[in-house]
KOLTOR-183491 format. One record per atom (N, C-alpha, C): residue number from 1; atom name; x, y, z. Coordinates in steps of 0.001 Angstrom, whole numbers. Example, Ala and Ser with C-alpha at 12.3 -4.5 7.8 and 13.67 -1.06 7.14 Angstrom:
<atoms>
+-----+------+---------+---------+---------+
:  nr : atom :      c1 :      c2 :      c3 :
+-----+------+---------+---------+---------+
:   1 :    N :   13190 :   -5690 :    7800 :
:   1 :   CA :   12300 :   -4500 :    7800 :
:   1 :    C :   13200 :   -3300 :    7800 :
:   2 :    N :   12850 :   -2250 :    7080 :
:   2 :   CA :   13670 :   -1060 :    7140 :
:   2 :    C :   12900 :      30 :    7870 :
+-----+------+---------+---------+---------+
</atoms>
This chain:
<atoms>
+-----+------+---------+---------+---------+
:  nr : atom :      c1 :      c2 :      c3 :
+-----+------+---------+---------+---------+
:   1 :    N :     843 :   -1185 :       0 :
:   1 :   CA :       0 :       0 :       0 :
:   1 :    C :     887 :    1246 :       0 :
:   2 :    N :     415 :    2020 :   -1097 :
:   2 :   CA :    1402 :    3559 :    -979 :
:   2 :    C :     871 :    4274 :     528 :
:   3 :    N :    2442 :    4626 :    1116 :
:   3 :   CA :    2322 :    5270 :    2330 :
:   3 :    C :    1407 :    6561 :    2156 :
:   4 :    N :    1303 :    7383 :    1197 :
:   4 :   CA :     514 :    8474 :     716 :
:   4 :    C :    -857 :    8309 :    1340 :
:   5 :    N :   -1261 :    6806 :    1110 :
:   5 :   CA :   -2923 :    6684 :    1302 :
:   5 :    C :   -3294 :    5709 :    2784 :
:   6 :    N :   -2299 :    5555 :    3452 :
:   6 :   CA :   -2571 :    5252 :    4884 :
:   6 :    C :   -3496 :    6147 :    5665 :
:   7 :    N :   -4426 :    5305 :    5969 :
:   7 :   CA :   -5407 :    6121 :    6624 :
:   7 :    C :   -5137 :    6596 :    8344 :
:   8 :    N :   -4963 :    7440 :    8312 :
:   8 :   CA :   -4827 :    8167 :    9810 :
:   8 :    C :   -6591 :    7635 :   10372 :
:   9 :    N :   -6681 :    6953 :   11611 :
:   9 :   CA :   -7714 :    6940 :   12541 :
:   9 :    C :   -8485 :    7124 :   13984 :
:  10 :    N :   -8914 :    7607 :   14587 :
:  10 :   CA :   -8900 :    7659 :   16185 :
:  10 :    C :   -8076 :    8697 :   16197 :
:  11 :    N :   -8299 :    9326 :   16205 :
:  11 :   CA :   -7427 :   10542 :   16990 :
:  11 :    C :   -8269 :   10999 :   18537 :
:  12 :    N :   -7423 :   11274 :   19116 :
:  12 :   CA :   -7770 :   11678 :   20625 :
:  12 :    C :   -7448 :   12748 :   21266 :
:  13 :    N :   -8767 :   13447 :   21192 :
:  13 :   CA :   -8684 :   14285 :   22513 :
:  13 :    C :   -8935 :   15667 :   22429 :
:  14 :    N :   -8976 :   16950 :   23295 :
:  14 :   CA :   -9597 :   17903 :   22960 :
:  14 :    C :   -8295 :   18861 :   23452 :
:  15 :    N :   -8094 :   19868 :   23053 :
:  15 :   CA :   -6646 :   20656 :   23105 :
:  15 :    C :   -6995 :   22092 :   22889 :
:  16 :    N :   -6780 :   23194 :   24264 :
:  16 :   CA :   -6637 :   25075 :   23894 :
:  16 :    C :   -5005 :   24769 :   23843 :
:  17 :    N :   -5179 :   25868 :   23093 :
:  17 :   CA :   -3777 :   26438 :   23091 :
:  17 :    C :   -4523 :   27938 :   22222 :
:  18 :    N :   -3431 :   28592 :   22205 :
:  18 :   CA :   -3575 :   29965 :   21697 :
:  18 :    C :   -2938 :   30360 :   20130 :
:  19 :    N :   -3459 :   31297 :   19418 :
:  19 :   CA :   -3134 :   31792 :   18260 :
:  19 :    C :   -2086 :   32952 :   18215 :
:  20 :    N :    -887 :   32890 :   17749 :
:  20 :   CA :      30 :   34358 :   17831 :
:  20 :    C :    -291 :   35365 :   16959 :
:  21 :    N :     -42 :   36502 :   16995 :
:  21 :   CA :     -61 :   37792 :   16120 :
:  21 :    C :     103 :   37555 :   14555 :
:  22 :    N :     499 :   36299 :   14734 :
:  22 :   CA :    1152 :   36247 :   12817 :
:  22 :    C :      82 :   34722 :   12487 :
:  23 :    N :   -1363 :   34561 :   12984 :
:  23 :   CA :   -2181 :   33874 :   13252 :
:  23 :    C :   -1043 :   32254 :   12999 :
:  24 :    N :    -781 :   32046 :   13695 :
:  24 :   CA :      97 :   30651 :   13711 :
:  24 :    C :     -80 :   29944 :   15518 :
:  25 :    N :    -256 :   28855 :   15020 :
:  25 :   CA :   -1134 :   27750 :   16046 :
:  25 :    C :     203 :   27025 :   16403 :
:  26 :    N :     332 :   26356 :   17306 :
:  26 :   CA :    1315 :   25079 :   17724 :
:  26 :    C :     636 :   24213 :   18049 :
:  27 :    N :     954 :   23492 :   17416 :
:  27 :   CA :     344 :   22050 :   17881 :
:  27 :    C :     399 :   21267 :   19510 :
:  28 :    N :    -366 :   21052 :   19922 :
:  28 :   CA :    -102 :   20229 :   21101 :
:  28 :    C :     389 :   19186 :   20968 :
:  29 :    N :    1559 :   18279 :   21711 :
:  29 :   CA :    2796 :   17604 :   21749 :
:  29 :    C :    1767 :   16180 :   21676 :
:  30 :    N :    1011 :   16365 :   22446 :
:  30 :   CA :      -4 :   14714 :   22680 :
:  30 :    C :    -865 :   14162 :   20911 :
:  31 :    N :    -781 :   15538 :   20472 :
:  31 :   CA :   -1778 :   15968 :   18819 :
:  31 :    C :    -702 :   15255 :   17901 :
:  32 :    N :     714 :   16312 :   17888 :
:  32 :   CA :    1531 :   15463 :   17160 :
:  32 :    C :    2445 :   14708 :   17229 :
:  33 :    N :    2382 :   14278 :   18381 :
:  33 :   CA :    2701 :   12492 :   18214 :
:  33 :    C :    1762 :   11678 :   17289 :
:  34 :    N :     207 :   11991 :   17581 :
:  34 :   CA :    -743 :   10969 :   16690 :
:  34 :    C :    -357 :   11427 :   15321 :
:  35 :    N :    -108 :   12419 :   14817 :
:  35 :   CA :    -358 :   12835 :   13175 :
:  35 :    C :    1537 :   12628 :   13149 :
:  36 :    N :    1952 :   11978 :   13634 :
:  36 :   CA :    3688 :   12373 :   13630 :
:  36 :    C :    4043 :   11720 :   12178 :
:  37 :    N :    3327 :   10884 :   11467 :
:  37 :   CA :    3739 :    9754 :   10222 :
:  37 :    C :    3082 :   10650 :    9091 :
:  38 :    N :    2080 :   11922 :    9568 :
:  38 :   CA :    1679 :   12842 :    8426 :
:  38 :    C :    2263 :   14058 :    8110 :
:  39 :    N :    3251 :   14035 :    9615 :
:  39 :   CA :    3668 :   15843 :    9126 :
:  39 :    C :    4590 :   16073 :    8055 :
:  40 :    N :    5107 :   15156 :    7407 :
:  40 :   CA :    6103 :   14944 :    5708 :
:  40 :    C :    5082 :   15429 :    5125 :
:  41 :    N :    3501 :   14734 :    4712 :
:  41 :   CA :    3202 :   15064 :    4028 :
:  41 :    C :    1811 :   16489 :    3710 :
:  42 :    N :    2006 :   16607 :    4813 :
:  42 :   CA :    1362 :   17776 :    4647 :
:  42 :    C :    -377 :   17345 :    5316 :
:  43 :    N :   -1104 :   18852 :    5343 :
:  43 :   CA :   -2345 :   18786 :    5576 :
:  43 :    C :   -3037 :   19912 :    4803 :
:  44 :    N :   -4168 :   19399 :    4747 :
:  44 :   CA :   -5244 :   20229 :    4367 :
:  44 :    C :   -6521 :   20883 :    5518 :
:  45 :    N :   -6663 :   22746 :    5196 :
:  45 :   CA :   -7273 :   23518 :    6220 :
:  45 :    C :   -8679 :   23585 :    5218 :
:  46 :    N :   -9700 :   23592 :    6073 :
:  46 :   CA :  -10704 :   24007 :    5061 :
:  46 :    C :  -12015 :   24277 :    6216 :
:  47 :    N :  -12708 :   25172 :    5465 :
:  47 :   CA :  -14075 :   25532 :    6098 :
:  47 :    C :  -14805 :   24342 :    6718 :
:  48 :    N :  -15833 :   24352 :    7586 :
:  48 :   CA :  -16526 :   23101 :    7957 :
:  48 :    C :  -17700 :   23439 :    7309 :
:  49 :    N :  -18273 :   22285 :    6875 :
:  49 :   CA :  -20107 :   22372 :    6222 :
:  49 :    C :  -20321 :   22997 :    6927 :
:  50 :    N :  -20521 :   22084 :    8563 :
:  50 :   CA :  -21711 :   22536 :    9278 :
:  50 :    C :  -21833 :   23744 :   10615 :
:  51 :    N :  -20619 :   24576 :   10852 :
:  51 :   CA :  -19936 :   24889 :   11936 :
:  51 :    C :  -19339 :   25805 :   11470 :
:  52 :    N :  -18987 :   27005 :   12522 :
:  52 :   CA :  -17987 :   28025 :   11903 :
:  52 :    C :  -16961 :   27285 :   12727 :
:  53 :    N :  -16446 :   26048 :   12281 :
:  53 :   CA :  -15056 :   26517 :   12500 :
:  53 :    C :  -13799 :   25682 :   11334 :
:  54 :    N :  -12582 :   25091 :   11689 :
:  54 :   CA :  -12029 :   24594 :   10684 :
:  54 :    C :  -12036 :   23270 :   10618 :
:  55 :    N :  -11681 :   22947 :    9501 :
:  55 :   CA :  -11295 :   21002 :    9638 :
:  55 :    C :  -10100 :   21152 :    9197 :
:  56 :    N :   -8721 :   20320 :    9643 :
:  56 :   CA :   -7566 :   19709 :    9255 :
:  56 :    C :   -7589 :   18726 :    9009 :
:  57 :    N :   -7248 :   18161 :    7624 :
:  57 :   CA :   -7324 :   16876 :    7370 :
:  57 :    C :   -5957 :   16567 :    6820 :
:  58 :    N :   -5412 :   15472 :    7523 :
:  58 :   CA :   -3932 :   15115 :    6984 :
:  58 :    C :   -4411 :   14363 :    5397 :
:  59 :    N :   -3396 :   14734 :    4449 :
:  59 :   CA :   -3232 :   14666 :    3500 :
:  59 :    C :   -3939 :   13540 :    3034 :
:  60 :    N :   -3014 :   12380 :    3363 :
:  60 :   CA :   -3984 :   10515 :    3149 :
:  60 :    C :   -5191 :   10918 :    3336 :
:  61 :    N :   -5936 :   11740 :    4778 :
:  61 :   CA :   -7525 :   11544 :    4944 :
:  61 :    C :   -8157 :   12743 :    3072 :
:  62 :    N :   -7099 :   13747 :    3328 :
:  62 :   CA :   -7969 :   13974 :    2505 :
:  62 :    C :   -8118 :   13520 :     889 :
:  63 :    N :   -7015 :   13167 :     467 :
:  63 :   CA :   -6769 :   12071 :    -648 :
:  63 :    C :   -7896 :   11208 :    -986 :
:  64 :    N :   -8307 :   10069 :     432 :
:  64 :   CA :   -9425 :    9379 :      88 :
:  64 :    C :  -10999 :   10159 :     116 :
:  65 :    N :  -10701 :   11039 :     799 :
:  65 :   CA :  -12042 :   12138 :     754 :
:  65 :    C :  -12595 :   12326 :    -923 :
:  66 :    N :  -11014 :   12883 :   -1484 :
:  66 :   CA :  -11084 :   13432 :   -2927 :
:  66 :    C :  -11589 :   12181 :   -3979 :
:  67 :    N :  -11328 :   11104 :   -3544 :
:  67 :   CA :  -11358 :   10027 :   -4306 :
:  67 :    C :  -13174 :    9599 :   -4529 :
:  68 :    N :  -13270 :    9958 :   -3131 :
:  68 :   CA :  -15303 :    9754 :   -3155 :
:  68 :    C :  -15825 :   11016 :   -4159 :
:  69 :    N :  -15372 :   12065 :   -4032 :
:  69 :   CA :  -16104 :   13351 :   -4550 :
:  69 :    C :  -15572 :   13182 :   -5990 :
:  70 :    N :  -14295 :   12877 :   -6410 :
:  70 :   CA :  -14259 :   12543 :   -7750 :
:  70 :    C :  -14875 :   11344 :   -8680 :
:  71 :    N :  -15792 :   10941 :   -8141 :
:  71 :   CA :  -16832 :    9972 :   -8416 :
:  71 :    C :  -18523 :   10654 :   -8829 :
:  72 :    N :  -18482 :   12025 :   -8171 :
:  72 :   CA :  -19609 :   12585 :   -8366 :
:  72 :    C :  -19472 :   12691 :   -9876 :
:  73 :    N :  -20454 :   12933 :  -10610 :
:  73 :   CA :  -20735 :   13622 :  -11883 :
:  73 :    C :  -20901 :   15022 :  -11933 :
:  74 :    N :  -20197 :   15911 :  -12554 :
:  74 :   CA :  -19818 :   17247 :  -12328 :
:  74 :    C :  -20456 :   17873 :  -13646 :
:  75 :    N :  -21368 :   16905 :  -14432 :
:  75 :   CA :  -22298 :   17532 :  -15379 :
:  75 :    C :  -23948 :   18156 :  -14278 :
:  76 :    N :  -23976 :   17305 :  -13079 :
:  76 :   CA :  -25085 :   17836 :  -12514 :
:  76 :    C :  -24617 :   18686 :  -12194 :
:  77 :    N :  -25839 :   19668 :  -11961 :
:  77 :   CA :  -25310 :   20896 :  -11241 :
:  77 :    C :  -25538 :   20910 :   -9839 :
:  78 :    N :  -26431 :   19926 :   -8855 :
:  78 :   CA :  -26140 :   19817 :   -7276 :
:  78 :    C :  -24557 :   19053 :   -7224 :
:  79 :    N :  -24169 :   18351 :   -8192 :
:  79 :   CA :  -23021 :   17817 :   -7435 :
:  79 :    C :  -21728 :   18931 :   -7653 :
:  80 :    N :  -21811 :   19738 :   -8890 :
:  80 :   CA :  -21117 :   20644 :   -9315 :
:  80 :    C :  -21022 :   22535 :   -7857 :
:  81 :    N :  -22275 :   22430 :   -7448 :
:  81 :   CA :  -22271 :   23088 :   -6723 :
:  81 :    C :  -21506 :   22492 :   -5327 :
:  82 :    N :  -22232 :   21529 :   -5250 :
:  82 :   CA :  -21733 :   20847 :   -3481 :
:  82 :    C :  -20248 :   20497 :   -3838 :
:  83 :    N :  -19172 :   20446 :   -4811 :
:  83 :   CA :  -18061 :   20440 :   -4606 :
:  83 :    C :  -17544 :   21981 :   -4869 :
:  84 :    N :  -17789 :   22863 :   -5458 :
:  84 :   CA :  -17421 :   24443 :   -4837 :
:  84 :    C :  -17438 :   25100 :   -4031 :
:  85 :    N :  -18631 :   24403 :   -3227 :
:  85 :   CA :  -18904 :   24694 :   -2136 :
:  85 :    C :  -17928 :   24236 :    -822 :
:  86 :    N :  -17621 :   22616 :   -1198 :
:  86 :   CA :  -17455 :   22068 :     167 :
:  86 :    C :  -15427 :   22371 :    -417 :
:  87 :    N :  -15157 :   22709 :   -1031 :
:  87 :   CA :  -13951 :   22898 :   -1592 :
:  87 :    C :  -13135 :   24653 :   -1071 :
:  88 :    N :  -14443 :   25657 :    -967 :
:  88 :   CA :  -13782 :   26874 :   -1140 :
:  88 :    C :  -13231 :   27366 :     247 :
:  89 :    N :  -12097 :   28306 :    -540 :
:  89 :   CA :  -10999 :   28461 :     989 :
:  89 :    C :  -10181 :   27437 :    1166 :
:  90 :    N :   -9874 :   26058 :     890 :
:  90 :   CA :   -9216 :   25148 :    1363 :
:  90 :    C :   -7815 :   25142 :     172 :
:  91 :    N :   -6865 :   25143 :    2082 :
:  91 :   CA :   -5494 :   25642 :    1688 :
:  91 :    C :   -4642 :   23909 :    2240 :
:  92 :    N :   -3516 :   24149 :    1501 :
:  92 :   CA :   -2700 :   23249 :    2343 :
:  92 :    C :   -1622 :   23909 :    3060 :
:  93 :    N :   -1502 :   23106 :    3856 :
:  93 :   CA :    -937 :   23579 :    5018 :
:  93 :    C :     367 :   22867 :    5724 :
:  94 :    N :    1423 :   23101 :    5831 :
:  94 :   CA :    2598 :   22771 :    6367 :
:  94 :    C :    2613 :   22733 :    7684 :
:  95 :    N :    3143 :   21505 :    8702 :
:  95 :   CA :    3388 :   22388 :    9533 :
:  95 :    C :    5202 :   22746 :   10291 :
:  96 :    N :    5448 :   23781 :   10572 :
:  96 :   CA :    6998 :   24273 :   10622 :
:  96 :    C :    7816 :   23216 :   11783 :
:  97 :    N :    8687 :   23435 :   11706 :
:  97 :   CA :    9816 :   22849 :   12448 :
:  97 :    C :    9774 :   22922 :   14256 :
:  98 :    N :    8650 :   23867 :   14162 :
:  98 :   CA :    8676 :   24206 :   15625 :
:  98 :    C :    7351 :   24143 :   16085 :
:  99 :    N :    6707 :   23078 :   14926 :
:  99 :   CA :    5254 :   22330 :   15021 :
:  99 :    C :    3798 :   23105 :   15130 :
: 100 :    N :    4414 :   24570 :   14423 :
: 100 :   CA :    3339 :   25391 :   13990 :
: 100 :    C :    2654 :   25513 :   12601 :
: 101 :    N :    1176 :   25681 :   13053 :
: 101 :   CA :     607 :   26231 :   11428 :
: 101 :    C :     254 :   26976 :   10912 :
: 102 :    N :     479 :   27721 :    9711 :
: 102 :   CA :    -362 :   29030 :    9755 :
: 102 :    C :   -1691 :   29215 :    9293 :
: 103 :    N :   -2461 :   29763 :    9790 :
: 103 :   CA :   -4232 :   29972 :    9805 :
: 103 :    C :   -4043 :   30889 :    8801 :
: 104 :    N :   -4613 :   30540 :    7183 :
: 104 :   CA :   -4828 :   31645 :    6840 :
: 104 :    C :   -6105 :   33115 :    7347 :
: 105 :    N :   -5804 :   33620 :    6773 :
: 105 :   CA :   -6686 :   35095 :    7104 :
: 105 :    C :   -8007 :   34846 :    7104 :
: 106 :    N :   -8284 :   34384 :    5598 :
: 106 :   CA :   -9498 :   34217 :    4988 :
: 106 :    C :  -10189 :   32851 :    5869 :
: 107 :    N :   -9777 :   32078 :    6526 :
: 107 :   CA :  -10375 :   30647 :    7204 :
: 107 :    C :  -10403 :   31528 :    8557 :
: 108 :    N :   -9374 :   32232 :    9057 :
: 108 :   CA :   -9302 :   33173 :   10355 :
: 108 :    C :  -10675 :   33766 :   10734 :
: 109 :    N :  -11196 :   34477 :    9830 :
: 109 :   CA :  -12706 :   35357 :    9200 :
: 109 :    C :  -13460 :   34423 :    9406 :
: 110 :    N :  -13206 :   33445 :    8813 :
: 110 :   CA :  -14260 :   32279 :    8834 :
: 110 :    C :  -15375 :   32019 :   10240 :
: 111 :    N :  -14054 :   31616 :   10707 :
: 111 :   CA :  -13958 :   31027 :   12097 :
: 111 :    C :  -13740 :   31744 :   12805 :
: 112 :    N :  -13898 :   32874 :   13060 :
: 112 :   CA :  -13840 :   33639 :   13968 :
: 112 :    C :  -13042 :   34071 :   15036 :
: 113 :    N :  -11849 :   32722 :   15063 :
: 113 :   CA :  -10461 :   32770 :   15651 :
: 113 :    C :  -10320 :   33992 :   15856 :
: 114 :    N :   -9601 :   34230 :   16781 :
: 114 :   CA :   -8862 :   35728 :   17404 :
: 114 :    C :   -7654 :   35449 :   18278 :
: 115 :    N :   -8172 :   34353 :   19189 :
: 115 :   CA :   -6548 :   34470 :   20568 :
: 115 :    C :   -6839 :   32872 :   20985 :
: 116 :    N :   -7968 :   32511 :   21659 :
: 116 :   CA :   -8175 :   31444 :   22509 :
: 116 :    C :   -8529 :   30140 :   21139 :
: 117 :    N :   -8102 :   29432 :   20966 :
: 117 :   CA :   -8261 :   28706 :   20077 :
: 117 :    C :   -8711 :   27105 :   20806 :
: 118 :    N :   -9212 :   25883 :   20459 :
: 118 :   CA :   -9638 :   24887 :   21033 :
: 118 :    C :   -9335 :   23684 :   19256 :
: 119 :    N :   -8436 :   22730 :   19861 :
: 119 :   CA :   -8092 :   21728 :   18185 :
: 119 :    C :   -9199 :   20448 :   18889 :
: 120 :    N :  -10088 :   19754 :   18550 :
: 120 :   CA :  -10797 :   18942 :   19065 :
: 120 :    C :  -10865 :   17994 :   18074 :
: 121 :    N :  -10422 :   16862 :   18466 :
: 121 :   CA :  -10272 :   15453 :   17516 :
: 121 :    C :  -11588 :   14833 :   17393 :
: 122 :    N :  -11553 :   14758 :   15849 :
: 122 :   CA :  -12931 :   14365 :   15128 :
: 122 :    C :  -13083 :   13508 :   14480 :
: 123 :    N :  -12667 :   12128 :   15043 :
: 123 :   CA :  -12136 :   10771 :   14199 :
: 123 :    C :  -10824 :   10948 :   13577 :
: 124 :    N :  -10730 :   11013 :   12688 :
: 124 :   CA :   -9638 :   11383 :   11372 :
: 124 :    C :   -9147 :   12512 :   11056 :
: 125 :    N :  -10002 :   13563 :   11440 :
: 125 :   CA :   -9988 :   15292 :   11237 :
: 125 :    C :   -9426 :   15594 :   12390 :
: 126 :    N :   -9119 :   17297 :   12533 :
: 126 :   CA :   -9531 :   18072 :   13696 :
: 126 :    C :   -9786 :   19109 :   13474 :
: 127 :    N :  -10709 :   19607 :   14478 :
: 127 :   CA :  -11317 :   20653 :   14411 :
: 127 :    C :  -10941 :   21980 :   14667 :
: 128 :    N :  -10762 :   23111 :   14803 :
: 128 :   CA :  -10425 :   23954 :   15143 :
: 128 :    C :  -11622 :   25079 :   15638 :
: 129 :    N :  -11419 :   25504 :   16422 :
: 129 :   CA :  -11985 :   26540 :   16649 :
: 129 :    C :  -12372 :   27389 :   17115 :
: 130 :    N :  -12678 :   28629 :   17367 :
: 130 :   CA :  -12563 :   29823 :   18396 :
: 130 :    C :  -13170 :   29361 :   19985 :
: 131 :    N :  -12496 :   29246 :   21043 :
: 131 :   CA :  -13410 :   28600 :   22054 :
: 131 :    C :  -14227 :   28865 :   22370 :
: 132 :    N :  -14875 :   30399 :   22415 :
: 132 :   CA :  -16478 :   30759 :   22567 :
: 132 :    C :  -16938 :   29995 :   22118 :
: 133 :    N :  -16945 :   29519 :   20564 :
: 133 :   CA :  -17635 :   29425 :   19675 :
: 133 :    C :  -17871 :   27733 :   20104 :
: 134 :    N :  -16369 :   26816 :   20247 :
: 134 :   CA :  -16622 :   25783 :   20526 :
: 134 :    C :  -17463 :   25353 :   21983 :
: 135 :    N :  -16829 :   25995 :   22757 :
: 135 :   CA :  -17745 :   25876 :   24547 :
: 135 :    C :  -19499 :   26169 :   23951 :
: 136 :    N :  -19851 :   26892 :   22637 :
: 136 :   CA :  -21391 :   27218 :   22467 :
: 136 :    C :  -21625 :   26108 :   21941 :
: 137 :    N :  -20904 :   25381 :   21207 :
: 137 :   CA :  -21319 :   24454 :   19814 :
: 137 :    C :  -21654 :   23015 :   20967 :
: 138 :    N :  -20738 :   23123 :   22001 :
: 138 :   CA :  -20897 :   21799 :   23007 :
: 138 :    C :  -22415 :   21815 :   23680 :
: 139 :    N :  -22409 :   23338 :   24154 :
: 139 :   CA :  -23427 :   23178 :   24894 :
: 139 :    C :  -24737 :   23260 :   24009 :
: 140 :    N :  -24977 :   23434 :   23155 :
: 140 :   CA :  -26096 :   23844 :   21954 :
: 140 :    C :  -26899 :   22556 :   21761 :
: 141 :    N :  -26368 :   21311 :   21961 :
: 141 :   CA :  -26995 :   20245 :   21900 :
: 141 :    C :  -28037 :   20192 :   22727 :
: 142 :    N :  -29291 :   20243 :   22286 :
: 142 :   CA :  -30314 :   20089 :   23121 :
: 142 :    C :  -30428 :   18691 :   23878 :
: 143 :    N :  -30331 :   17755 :   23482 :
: 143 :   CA :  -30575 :   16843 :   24424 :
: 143 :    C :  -29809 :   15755 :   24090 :
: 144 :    N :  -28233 :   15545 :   24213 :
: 144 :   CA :  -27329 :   14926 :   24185 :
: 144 :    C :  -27665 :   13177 :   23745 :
: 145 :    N :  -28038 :   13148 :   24927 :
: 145 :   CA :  -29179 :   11588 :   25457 :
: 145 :    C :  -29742 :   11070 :   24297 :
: 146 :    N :  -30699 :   11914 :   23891 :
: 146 :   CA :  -31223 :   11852 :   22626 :
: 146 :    C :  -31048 :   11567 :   21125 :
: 147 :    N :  -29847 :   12420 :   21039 :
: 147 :   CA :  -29294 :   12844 :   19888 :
: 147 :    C :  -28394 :   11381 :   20059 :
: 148 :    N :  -27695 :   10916 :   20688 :
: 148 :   CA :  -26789 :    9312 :   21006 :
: 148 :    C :  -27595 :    8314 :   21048 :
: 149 :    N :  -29314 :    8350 :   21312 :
: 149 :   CA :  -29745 :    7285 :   20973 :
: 149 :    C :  -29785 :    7115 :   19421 :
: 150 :    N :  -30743 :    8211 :   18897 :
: 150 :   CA :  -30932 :    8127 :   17308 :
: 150 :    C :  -30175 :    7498 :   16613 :
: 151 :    N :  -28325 :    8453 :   16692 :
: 151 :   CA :  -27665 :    8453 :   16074 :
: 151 :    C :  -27002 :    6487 :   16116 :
: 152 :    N :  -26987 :    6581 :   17400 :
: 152 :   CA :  -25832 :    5387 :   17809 :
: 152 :    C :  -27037 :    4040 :   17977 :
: 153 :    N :  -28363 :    4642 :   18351 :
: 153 :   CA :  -28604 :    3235 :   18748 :
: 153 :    C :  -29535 :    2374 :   18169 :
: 154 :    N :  -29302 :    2262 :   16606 :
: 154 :   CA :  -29951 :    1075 :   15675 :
: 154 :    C :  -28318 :     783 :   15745 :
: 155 :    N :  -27316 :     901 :   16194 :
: 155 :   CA :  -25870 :    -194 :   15803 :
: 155 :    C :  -26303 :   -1413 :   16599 :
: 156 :    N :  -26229 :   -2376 :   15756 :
: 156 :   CA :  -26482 :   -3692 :   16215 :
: 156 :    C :  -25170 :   -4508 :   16136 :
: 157 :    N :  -24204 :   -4814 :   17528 :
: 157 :   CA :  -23404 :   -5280 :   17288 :
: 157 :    C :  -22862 :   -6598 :   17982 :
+-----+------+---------+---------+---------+
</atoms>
């Protein structure tokens, strides 16, 4: 199997750290140890569908991402839209020697980032995002309970 398309999985855990003046993030040490076999090859920053905030997807995740969406037919015009859509703003992203990344401006705006930042592991992804915004997005769930039966509990295992 090309190392390129190793799937990164499970990632763990929820991480503040802060944004500097030159919007550049550091990674938390526990973060990249898990992504440590992706930082050669890079990552991808991009808007979230559903959320103001960001997704990071190491390269492999997003590779096989690209591989489903390049399957759509791009003569329709819902599938032609939903990939401009779910595509725009998305940068790749390095991260430096001293295990920082830089936020562009335009995803910065996005997300509303300013100082207090929160990276929250999302299976395969992570999330990024302004901690107001994330501490609202946690608590916004109306009925947790609920929402984990629906979701989780036709798994028959």
């Amino acid at each position: 199997m090309n190392r390129n398309y190793i799937k990164v999985t499970n990632l763990i855990g929820t991480y503040e750290c802060k944004v500097d003046a030159k919007a550049r993030l550091m990674l938390p040490s526990a973060l990249k140890k898990q992504l440590a076999n992706e930082l050669t090859d890079g990552f991808v920053l991009k808007r979230s569908v559903f959320q103001k905030c960001l997704e990071l997807y190491p390269l492999s995740e997003w590779r096989l991402l690209m591989e489903k969406m390049n399957k759509l037919n791009r003569f329709n015009k819902k599938n032609n839209d939903f990939i401009r859509k779910f595509t725009a703003g998305v940068k790749v992203i390095e991260i430096d020697a001293n295990g920082r990344l830089l936020v562009p401006k335009d995803l910065m705006l996005f997300s509303g980032i300013e100082k207090e930042v929160v990276l929250s592991s999302a299976i395969n992804i992570v999330e990024i995002w302004d901690k107001d915004a994330y501490e609202n997005a946690i608590s916004d769930v109306d009925d947790f309970a609920d929402l984990a039966e629906e979701v989780m509990g036709d798994q028959d295992e």
